[in-house]
MMTF fields as JSON, N, C-alpha, C and O atoms, coordinates in Angstrom:
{
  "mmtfVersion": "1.0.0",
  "mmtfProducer": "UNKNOWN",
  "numBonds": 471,
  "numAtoms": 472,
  "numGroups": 118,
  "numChains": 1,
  "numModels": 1,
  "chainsPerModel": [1],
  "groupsPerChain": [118],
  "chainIdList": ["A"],
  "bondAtomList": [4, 2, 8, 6, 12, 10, 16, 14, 20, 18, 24, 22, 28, 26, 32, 30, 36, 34, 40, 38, 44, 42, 48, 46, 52, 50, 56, 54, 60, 58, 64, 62, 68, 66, 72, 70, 76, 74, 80, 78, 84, 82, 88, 86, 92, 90, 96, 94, 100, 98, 104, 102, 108, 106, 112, 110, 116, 114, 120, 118, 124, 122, 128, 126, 132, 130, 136, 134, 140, 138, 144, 142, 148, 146, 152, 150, 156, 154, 160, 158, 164, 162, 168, 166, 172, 170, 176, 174, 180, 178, 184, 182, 188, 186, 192, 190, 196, 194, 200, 198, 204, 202, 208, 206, 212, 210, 216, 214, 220, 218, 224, 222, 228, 226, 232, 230, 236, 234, 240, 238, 244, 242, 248, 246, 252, 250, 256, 254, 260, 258, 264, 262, 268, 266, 272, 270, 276, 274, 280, 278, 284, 282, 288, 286, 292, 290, 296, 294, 300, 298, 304, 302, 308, 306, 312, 310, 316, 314, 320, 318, 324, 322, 328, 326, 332, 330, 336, 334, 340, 338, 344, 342, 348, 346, 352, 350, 356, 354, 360, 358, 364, 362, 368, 366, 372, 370, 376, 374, 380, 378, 384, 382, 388, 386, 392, 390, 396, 394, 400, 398, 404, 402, 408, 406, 412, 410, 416, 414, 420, 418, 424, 422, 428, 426, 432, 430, 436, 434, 440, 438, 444, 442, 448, 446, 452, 450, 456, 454, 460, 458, 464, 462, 468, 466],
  "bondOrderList": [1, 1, 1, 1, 1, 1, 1, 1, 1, 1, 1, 1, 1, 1, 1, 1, 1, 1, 1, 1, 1, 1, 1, 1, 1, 1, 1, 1, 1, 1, 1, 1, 1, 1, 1, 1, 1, 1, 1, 1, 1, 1, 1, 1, 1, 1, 1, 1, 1, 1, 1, 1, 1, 1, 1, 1, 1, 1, 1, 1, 1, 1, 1, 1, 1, 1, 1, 1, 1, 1, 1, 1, 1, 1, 1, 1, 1, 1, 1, 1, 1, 1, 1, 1, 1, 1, 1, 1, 1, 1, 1, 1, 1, 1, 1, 1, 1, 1, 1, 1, 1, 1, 1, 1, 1, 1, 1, 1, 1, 1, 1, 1, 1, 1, 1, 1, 1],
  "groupList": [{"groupName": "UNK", "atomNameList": ["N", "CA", "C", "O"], "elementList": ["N", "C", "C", "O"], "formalChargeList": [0, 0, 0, 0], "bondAtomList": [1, 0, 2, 1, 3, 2], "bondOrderList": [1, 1, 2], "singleLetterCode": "X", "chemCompType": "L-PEPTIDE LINKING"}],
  "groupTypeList": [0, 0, 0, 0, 0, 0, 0, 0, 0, 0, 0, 0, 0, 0, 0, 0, 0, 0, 0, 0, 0, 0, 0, 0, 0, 0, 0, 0, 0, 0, 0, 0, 0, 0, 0, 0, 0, 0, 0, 0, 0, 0, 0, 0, 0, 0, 0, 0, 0, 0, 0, 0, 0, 0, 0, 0, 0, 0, 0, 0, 0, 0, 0, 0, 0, 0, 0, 0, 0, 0, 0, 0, 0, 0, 0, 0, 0, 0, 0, 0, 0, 0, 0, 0, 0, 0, 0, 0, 0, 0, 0, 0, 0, 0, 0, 0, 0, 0, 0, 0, 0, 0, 0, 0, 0, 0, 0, 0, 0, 0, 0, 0, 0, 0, 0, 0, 0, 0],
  "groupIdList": [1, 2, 3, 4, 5, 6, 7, 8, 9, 10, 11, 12, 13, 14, 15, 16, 17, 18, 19, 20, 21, 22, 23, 24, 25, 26, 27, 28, 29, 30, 31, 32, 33, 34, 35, 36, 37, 38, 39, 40, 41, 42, 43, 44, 45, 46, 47, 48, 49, 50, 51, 52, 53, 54, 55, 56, 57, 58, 59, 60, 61, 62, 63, 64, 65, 66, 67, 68, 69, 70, 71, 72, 73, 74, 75, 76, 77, 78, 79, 80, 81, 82, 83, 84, 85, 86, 87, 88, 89, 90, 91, 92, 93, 94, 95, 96, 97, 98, 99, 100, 101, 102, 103, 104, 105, 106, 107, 108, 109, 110, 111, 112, 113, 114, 115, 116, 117, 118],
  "secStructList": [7, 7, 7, 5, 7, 1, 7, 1, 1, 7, 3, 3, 3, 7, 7, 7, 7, 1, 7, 7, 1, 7, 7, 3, 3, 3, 3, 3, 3, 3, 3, 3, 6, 6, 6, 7, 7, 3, 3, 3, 3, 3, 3, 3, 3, 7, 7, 3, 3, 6, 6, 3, 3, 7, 3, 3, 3, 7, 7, 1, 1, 7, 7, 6, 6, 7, 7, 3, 3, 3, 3, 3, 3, 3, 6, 6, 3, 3, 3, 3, 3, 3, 3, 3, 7, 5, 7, 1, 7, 7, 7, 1, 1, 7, 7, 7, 7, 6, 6, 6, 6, 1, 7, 7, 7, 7, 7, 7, 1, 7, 4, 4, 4, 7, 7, 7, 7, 7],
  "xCoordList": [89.529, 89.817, 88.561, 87.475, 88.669, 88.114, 87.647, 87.901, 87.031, 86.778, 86.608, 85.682, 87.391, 87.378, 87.32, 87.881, 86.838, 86.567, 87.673, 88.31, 87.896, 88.989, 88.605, 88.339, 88.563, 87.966, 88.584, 89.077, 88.418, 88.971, 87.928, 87.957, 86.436, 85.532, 85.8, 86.502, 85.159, 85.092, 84.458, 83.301, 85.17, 85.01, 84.72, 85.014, 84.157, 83.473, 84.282, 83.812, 85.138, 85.997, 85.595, 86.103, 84.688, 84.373, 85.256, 85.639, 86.222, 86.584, 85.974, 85.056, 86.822, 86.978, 88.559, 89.512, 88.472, 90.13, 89.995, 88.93, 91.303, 91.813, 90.936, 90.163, 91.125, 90.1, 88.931, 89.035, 87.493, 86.437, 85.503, 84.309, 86.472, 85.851, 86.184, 87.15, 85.024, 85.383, 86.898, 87.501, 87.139, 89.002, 89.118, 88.266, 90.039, 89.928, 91.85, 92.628, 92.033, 93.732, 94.163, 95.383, 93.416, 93.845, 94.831, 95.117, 95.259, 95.981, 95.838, 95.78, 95.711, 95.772, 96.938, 97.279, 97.713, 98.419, 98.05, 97.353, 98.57, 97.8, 98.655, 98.57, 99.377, 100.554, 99.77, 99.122, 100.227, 99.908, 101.241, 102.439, 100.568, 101.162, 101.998, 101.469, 103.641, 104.164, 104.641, 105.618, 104.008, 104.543, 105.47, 106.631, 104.75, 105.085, 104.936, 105.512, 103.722, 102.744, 102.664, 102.53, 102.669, 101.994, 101.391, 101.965, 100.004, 99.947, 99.181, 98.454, 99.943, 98.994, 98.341, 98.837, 96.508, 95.957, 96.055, 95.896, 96.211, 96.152, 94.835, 94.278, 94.565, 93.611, 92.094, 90.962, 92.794, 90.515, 89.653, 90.164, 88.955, 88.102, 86.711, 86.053, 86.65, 86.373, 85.306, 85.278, 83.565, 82.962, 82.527, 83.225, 81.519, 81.155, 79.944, 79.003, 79.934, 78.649, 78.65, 79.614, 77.959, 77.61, 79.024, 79.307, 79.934, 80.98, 82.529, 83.659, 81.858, 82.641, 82.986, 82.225, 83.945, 84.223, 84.238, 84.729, 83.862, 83.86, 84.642, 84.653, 85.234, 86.326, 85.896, 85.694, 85.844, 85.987, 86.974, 87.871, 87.341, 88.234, 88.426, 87.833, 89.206, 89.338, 90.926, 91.845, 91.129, 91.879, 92.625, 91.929, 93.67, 94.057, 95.079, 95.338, 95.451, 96.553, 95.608, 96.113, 94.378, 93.895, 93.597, 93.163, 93.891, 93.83, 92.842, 92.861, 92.239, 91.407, 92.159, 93.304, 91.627, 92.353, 93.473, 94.333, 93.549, 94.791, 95.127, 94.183, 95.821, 95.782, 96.416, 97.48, 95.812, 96.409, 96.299, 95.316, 97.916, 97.606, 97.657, 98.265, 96.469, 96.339, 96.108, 95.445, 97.082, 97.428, 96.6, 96.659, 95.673, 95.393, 95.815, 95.814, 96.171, 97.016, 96.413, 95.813, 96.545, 96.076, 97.7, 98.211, 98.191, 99.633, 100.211, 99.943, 101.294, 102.392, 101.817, 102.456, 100.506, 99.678, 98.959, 98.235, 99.619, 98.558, 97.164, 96.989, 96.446, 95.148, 94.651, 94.027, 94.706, 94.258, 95.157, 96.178, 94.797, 95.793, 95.195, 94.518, 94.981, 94.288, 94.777, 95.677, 93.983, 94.084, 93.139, 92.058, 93.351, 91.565, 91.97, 93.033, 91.069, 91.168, 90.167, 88.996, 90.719, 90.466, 89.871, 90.67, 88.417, 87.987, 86.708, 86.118, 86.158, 84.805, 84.121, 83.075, 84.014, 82.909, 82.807, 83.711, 81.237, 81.378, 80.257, 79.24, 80.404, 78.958, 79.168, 80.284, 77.685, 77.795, 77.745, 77.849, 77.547, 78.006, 79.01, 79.039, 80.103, 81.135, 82.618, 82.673, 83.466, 84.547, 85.763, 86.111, 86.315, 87.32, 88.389, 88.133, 89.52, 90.811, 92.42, 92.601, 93.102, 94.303, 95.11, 96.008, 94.859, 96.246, 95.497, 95.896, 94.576, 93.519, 94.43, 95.315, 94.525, 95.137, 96.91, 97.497, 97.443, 99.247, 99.836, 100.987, 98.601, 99.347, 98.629, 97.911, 98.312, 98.197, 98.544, 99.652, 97.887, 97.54, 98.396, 98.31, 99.213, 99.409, 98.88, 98.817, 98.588, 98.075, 98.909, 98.68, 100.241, 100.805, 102.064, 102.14, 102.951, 103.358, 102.872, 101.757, 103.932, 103.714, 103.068, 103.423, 101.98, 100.904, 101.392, 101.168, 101.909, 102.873, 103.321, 103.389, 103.729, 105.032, 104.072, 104.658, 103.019, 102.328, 102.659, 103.1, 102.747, 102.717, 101.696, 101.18, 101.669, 100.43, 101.153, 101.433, 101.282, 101.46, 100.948, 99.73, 101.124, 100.512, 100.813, 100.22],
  "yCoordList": [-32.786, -33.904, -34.753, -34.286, -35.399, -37.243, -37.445, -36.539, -38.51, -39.03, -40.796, -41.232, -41.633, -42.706, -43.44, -42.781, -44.597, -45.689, -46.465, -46.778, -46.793, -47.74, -49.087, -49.748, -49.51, -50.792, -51.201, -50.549, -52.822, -53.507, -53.863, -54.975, -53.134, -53.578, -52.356, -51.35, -52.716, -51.842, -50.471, -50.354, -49.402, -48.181, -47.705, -48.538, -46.457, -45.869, -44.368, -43.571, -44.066, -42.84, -42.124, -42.463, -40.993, -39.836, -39.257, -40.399, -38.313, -38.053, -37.039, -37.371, -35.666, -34.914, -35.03, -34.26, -36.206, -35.84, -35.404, -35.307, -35.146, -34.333, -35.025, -34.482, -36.164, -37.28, -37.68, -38.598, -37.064, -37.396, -38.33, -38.134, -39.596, -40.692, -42.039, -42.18, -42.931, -44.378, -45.001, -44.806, -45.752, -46.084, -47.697, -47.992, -48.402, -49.581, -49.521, -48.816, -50.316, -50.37, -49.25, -49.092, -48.477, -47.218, -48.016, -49.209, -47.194, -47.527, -46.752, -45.657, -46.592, -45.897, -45.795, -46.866, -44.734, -44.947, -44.235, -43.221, -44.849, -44.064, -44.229, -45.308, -43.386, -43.386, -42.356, -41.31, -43.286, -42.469, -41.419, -41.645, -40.197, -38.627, -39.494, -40.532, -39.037, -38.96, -40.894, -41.287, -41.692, -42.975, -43.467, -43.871, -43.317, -43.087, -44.369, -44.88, -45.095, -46.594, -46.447, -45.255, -47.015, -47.179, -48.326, -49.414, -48.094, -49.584, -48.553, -47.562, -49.605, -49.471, -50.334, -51.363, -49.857, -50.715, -50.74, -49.599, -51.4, -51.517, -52.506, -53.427, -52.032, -53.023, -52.606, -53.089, -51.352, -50.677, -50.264, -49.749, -50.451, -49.273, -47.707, -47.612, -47.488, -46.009, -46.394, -47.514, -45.341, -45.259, -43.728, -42.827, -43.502, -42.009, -41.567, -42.356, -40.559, -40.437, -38.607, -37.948, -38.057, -36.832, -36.401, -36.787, -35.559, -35.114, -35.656, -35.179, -36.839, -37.018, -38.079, -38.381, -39.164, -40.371, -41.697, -41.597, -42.469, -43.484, -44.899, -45.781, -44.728, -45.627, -46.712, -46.249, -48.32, -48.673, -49.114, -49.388, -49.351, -49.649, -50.357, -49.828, -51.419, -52.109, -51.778, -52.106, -51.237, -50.734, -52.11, -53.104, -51.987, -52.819, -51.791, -52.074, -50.673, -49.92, -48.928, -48.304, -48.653, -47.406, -47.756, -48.823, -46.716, -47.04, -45.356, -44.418, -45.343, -44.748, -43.223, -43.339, -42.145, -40.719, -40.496, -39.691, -40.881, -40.88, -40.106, -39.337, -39.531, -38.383, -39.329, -39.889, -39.495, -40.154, -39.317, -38.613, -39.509, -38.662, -40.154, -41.216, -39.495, -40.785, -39.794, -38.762, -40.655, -40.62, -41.712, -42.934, -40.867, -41.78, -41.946, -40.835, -42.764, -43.039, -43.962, -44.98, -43.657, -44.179, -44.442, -43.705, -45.651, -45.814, -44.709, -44.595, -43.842, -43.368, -42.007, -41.088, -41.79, -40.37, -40.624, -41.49, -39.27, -38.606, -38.338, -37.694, -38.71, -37.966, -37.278, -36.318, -37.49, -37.053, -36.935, -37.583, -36.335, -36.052, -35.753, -34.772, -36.167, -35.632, -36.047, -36.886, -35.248, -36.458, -36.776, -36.535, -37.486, -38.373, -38.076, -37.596, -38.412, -38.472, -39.73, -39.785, -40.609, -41.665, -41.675, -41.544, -41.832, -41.949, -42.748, -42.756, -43.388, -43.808, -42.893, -42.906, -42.297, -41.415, -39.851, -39.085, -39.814, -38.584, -38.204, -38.895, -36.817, -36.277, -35.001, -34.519, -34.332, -33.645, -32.02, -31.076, -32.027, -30.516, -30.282, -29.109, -31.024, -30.982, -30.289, -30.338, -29.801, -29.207, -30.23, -30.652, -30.532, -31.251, -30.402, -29.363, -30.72, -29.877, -30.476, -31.115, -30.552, -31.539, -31.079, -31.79, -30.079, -29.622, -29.362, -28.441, -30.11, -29.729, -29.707, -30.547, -29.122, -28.807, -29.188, -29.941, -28.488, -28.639, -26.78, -26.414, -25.943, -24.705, -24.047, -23.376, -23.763, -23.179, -21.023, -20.493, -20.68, -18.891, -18.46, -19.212, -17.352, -16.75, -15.308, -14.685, -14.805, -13.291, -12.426, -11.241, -13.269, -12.362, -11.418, -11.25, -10.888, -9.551, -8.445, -8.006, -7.729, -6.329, -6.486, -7.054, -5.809, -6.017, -5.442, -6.017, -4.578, -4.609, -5.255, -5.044, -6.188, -6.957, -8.235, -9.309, -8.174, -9.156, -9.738, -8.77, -10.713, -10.803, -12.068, -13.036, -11.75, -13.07, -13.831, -13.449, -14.994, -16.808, -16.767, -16.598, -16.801, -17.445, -18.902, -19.265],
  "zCoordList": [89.153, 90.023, 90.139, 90.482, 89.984, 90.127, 91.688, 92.482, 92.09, 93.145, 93.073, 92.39, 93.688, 92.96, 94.221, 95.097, 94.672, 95.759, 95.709, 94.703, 96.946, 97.358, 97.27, 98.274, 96.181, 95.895, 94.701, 93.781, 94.961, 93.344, 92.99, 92.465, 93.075, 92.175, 90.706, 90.807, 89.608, 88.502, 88.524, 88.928, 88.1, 88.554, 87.24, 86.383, 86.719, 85.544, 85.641, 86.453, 85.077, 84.45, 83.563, 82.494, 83.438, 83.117, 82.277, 82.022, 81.335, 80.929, 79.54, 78.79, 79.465, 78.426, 77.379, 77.5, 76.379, 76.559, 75.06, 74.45, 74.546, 73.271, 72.312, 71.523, 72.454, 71.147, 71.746, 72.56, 71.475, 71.912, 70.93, 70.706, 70.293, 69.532, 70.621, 71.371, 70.399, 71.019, 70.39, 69.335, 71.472, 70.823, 71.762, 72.601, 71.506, 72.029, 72.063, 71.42, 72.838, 72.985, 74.101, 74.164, 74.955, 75.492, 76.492, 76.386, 77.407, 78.732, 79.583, 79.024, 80.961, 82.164, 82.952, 83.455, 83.228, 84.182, 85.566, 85.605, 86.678, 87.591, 88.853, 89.439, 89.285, 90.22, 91.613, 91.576, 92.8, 94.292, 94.612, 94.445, 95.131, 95.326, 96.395, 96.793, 97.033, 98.252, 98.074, 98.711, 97.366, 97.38, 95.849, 95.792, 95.019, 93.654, 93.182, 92.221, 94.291, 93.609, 92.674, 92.398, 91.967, 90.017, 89.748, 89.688, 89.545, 88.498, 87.015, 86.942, 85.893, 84.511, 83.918, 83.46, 83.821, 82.951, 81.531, 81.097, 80.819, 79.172, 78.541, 79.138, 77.254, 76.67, 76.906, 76.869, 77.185, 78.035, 76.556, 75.562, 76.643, 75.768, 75.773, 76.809, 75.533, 75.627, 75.263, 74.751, 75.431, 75.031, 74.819, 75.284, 74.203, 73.995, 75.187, 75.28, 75.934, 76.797, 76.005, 76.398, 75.28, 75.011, 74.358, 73.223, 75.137, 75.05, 76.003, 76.11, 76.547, 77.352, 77.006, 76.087, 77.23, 77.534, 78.606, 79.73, 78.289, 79.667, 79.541, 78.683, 80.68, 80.622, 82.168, 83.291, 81.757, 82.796, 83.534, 82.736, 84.651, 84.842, 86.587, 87.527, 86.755, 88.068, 88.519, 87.768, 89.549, 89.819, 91.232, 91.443, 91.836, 92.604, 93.833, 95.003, 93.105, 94.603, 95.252, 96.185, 94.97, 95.756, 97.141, 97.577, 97.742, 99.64, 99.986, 99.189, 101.025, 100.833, 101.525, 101.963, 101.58, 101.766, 100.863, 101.222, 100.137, 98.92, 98.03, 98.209, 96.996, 95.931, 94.954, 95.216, 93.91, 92.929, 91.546, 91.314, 90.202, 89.296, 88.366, 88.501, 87.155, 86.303, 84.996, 84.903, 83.814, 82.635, 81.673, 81.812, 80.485, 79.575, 78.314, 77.783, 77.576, 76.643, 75.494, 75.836, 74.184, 73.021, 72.148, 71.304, 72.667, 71.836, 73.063, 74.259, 71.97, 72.97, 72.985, 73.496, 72.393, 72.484, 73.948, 74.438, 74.41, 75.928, 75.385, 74.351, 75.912, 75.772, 76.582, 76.129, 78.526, 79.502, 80.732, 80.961, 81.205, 82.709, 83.566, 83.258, 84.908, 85.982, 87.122, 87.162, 88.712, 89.617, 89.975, 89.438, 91.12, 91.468, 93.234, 93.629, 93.904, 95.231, 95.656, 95.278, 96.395, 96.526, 98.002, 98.929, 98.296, 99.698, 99.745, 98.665, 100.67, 100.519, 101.162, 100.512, 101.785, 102.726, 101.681, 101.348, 101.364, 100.296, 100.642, 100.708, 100.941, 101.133, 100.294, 100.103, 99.661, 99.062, 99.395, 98.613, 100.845, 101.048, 101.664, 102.036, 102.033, 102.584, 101.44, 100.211, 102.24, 101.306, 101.557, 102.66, 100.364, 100.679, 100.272, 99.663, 100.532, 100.492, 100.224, 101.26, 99.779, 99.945, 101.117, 101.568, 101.55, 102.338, 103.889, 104.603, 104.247, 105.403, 106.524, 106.366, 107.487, 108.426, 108.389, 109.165, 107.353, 107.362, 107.025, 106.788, 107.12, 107.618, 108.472, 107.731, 109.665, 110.674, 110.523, 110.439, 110.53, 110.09, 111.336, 112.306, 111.45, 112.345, 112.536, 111.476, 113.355, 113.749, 114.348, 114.591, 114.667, 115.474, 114.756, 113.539, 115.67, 114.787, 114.243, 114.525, 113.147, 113.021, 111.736, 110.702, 112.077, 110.851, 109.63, 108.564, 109.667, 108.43, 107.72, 106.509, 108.302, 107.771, 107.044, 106.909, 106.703, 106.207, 105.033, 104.413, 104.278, 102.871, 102.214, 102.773, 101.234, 100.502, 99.135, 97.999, 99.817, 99.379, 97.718, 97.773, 97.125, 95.887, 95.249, 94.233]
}
């Protein structure tokens, strides 16, 4: 997972994908979790950083606390899949989480009767 700013200024995309050569023509798709926003960029190009790839890119739907999954594409070939989490406030010893306070632990009952979630 990604970390990406809520901004329509130009953002720099990191990437390991299947094809680790520079490519021109790619596309992005990049849809918000729970809304099913989409926008796609086309026409990007790739560069090489070591093993990785870099993609720039200006984005226009990100809102900030957000989960977004984004698809990269060379023609009708996938190359990458991920998500990103979209926030401005980032500090680096803090834990982030997607599901932060939406299950609540219980203690009570017969301890027995416990079971574990996977």
């Amino acid at each position: 997972m990604i970390r990406l700013l809520p901004s329509t200024n130009a953002q720099t995309i990191k990437v390991l994908p299947r094809v680790s050569t520079a490519q021109t023509g790619l596309s992005l798709k990049i849809t918000e979790d729970g809304t099913n926003k989409s926008e796609t960029l086309t026409g990007l190009s790739s560069t090489v950083s070591g093993n990785f790839i870099d993609l720039n890119c200006t984005f226009s739907i990100l809102s900030d606390n957000s989960i977004y999954n984004y698809e990269i594409f060379s023609g009708s070939t996938l190359l990458f899949r991920d998500k990103a989490y979209c926030t401005d406030s980032y500090l680096s010893n803090s834990v982030y989480t997607i599901n932060d306070s939406k299950y609540t632990e219980s203690d009570s009952g017969d301890s027995s009767q416990q079971y574990i979630m996977v």
